[in-house]
C-alpha positions as CSV (number, residue, x, y, z in Angstrom):
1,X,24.8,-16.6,11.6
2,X,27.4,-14.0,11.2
3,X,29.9,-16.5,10.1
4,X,27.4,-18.0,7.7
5,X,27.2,-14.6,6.2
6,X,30.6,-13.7,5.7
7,X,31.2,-16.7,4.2
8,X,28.2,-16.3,1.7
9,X,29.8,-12.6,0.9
10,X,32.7,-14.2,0.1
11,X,31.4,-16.7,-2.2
12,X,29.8,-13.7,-4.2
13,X,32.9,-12.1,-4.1
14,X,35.1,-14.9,-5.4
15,X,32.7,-15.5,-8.5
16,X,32.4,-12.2,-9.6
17,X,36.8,-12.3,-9.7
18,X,35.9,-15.7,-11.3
19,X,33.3,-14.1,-14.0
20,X,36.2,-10.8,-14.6
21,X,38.7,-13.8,-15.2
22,X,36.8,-15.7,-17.8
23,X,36.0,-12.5,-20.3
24,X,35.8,-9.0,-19.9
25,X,32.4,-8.6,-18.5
26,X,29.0,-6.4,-20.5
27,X,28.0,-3.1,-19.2
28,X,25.1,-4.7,-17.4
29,X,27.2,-7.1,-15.6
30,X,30.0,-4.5,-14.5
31,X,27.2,-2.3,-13.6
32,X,25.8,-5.2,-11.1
33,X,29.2,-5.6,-9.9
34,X,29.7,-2.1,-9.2
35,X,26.2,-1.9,-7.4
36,X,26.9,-4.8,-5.5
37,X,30.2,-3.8,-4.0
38,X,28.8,-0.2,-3.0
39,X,25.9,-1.7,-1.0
40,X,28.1,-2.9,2.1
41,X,31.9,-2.0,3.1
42,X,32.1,-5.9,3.7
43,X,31.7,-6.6,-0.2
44,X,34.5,-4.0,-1.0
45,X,37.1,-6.0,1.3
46,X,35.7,-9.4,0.4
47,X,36.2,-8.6,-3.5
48,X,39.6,-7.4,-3.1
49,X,40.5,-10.4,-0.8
50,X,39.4,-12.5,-3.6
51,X,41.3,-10.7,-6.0
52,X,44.5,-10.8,-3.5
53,X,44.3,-14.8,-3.9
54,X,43.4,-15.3,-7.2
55,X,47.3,-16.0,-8.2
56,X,47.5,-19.2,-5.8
57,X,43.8,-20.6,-6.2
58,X,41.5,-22.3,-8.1
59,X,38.5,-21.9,-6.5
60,X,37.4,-18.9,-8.6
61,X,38.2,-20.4,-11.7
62,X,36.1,-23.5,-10.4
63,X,33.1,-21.2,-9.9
64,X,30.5,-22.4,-13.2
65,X,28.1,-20.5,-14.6
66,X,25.3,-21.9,-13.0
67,X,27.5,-21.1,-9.7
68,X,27.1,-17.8,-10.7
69,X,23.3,-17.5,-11.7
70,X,22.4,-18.9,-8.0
71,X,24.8,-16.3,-6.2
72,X,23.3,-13.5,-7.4
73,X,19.6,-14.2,-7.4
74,X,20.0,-10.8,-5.1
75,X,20.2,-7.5,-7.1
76,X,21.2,-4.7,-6.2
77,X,19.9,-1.4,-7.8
78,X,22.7,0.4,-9.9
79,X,24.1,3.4,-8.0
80,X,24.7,6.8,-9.7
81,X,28.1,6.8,-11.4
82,X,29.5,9.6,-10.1
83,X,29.7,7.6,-6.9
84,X,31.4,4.6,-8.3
85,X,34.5,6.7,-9.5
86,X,35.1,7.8,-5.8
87,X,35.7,3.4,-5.0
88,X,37.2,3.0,-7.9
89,X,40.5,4.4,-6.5
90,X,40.1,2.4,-3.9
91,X,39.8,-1.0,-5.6
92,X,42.9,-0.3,-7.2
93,X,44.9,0.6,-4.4
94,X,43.5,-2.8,-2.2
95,X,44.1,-4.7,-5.4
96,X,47.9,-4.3,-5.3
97,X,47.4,-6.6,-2.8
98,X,48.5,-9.2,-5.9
99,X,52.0,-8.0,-5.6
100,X,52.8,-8.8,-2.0
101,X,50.3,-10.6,-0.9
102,X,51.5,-14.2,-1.4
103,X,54.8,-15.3,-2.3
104,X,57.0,-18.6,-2.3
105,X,60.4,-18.5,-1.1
106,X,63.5,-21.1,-1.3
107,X,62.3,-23.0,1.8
108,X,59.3,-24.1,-0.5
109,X,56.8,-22.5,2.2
110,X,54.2,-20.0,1.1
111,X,54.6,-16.5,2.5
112,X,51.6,-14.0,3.1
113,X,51.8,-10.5,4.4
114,X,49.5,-7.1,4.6
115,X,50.1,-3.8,4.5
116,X,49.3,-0.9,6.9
117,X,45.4,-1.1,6.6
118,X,44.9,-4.2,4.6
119,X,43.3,-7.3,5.6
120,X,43.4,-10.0,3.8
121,X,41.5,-13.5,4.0
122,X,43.6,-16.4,2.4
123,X,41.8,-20.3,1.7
124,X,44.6,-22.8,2.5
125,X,44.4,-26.3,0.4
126,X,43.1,-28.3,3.2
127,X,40.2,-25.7,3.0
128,X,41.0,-24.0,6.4
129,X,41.3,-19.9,5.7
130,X,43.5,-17.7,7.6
131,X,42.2,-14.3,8.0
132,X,45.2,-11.4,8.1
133,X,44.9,-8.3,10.3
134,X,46.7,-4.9,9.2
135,X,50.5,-5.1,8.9
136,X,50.9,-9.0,9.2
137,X,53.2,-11.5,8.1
138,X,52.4,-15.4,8.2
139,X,54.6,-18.3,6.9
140,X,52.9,-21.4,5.7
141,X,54.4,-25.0,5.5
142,X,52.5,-27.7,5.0
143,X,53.7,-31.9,5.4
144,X,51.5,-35.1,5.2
145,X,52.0,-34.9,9.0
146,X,51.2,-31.8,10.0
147,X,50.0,-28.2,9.0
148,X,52.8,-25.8,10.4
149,X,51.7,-21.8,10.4
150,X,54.4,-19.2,12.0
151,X,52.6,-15.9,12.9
152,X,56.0,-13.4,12.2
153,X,54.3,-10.5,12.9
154,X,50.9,-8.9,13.9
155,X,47.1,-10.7,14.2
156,X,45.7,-13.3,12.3
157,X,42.3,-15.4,12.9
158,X,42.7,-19.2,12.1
159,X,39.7,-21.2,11.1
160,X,41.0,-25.2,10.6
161,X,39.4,-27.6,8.7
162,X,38.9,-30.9,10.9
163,X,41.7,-33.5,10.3
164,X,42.7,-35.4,13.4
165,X,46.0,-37.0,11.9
166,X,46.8,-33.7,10.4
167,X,46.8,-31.4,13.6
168,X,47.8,-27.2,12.5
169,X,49.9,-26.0,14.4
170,X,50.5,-22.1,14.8
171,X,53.7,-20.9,16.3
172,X,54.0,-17.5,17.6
173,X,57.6,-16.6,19.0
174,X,58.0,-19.1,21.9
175,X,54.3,-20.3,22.2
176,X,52.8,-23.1,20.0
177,X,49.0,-23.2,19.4
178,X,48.1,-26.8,18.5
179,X,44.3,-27.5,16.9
180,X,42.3,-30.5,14.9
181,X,39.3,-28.4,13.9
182,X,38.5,-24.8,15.5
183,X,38.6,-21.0,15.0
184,X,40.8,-18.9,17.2
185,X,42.8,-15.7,16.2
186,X,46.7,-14.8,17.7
187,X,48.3,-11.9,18.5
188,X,51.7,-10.4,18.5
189,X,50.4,-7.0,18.6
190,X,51.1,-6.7,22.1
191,X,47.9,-4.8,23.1
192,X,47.5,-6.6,26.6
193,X,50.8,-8.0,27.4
194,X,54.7,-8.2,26.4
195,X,53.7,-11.5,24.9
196,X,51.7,-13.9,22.7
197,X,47.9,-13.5,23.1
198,X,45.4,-16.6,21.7
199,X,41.7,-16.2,21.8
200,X,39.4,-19.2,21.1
201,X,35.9,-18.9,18.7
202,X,35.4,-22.4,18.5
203,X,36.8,-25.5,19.6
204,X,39.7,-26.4,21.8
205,X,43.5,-25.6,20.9
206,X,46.8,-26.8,23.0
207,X,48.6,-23.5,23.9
208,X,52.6,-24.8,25.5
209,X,55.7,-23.1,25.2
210,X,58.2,-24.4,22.5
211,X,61.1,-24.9,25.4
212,X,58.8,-26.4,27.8
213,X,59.8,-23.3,30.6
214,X,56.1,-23.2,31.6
215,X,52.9,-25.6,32.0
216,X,51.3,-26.0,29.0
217,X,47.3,-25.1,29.0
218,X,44.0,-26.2,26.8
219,X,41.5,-23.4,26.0
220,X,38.1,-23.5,25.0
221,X,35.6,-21.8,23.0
222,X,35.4,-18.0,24.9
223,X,38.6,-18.2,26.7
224,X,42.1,-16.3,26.1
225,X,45.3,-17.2,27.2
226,X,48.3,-14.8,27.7
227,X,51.5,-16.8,27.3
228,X,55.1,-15.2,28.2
229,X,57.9,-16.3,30.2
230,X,57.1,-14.2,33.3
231,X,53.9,-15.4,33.9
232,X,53.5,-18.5,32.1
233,X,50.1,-19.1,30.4
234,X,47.4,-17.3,32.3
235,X,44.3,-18.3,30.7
236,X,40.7,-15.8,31.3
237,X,36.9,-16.1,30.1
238,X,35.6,-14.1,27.4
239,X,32.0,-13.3,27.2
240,X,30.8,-14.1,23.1
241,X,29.8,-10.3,23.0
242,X,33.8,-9.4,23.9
243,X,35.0,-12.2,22.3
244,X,33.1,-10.6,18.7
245,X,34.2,-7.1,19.6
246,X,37.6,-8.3,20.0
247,X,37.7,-9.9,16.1
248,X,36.7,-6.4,14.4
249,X,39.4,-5.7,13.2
250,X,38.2,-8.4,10.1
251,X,35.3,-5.7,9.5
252,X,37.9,-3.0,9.5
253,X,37.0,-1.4,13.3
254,X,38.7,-1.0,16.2
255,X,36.8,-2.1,19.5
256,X,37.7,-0.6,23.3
257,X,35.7,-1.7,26.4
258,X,37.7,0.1,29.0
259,X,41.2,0.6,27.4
260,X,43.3,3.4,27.9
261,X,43.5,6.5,25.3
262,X,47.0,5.5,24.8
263,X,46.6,2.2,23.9
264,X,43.6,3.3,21.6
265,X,46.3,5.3,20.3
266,X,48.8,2.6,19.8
267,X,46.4,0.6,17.7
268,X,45.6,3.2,15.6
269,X,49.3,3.4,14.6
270,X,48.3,0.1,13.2
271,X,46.3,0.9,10.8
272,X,47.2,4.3,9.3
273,X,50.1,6.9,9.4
274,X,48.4,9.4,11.2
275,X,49.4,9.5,14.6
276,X,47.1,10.5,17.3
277,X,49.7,12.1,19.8
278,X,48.8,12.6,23.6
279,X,51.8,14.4,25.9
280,X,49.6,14.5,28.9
281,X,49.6,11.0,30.5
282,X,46.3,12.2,32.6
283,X,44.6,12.5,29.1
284,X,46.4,9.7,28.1
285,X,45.4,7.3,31.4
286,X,41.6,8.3,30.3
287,X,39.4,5.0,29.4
288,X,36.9,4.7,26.8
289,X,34.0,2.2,25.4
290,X,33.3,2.4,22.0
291,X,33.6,0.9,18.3
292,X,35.4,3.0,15.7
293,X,36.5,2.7,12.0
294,X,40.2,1.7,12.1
295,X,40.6,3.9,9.2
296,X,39.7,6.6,10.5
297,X,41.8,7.9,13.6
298,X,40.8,11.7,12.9
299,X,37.1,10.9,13.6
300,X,38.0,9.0,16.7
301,X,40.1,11.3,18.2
302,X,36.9,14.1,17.5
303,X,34.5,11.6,18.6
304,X,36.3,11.1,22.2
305,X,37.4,14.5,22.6
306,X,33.5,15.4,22.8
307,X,32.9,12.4,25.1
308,X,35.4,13.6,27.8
309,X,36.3,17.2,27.4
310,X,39.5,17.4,25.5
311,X,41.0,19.5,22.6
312,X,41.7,18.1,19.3
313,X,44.4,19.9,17.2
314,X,44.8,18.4,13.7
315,X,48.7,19.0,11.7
316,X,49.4,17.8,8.4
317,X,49.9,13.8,9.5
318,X,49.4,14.0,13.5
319,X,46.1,14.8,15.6
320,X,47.0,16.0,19.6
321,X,44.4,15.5,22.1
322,X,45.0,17.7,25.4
323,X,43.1,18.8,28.3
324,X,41.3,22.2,27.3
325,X,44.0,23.6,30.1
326,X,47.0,22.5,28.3
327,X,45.7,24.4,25.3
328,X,43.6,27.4,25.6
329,X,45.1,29.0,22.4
330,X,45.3,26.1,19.8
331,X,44.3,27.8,16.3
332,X,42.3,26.2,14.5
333,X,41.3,23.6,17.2
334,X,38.5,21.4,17.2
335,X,36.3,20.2,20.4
């Protein structure tokens, strides 16, 4: 249902991009726009996405006016406009997106990449997506044989359009990740292990190493497989509750069901420049539960430091959390 959703937001998304490309749009119509994105944080990214891949794709531009009267037989009622000059700056930040987010290099494959932050959700012409996570790089070449992905960096969730003689084929350093038709997301961002991290939504993918050092392994829907050279690929259930939690990121959150401050930490790093610093590995040992904006590391590190006792101390680009022992004195600190 959730997927249904997203992919309904997306549509919307994609024809208002398509209506703004057409002719400058009336009053009304920006106003409906602008009341539309402000009524759920998912329209904002989803509208800027669309944006993002507007240079490579014609499916806005394929979007007809009768498209366009059934996706929006949902109206929103026009916010004040004082609050649509606070997103504004936003929307032209995320929209920059244009500049880097795609681009073709001499090898003829197409290259897409986020920044610090960003997420970006790209449709591929065989009408499978690829959905990027903050600070991710992917390289796309495709042949009448095969659909070839290489994950150069980061996270990205893959959702494959069924073609059996076609198979897509994401490689990921040493580890391939072979699919017909399936979601799964893979990860270089080295949360849980040293290496390559695959985690199934739907359908069954082949994960093998390139050199054939190690066994190669099938995964099904709500399973994960951790693949390096020491320890082959050691494959674990995921209950569909985890397995969601785990995919935030596409919403823009972080999720933690039992990690350690310090990797909460690390993943922060991922998604903004402020760096929550912890000296004390006691503190930093500590493990929460919880879902947090990813944007937002200053409220996190507040919202934990409540939860188990700790002192926050906030400079310019850096937040400290330390036992209240470790720092009686702080000025200006927060608990």
């Amino acid at each position: 249902m959730r997927a249904n959703a997203d992919n309904g937001i997306d549509d919307i998304a994609a024809a208002w991009v398509a209506r703004e490309d057409r002719a400058l749009l009336t009053p009304q119509a920006a106003a409906e726009r602008d009341a539309w994105l402000q009524a759920d944080s998912r329209h904002f990214g989803a509208y800027a996405r669309a944006h993002a891949v507007l240079v490579r794709t014609d499916r806005a531009r394929a979007l007809s006016a009768g498209d366009m009267d059934r996706a929006f037989t949902a109206r929103v009622p026009v916010r004040r406009a004082r609050r649509l000059f606070r997103w504004a700056a936003g929307i032209a930040a995320m929209v920059s997106l244009l500049a880097i987010g795609v681009h073709r290099q001499d090898d003829g494959a197409e290259y897409y990449a986020t920044r610090k932050g960003e997420i970006l959700r790209v449709p591929l012409q065989d009408g499978s997506a690829i959905t990027l996570d903050s600070d991710s790089q992917v390289r796309v070449s495709y042949s009448d044989k095969r659909r070839d992905i290489r994950l150069l960096q980061g996270e990205a969730l893959f959702d494959v359009a069924k073609n059996p003689g076609r198979p897509f084929v994401v490689r990921a350093e040493e580890t391939d990740v072979t699919a017909v038709g399936t979601s799964f997301a893979v990860s270089l961002t080295e949360r849980r292990s040293g290496g390559v991290e695959v985690l199934v939504r739907e359908g069954v993918v082949d994960v093998a190493d390139v050199q054939g050092a190690v066994a190669p392994a099938r995964l099904v829907a709500n399973y994960r497989a951790l693949a390096n050279r020491s320890h082959g690929i050691r494959i674990e259930p995921v209950l569909s509750e985890d397995l969601q939690q785990q995919l935030a990121w596409r919403e823009g959150m972080l999720s933690f069901n039992g990690d350690t401050l310090s990797v909460a930490a690390a993943q922060f790093l991922r998604y903004s420049d402020m760096r929550i610093v912890i000296d004390d590995p006691l503190v930093g040992s500590r493990r929460i539960v919880g879902l947090y904006s990813a944007s937002d590391p200053l409220g996190f590190a507040r919202s934990v430091a409540l939860s188990l006792g700790l002192v926050v101390e906030q400079r310019a680009n850096e937040v400290r959390l330390r036992s209240p022992e470790a720092a009686p004195h702080v000025v200006g600190s927060m608990q």
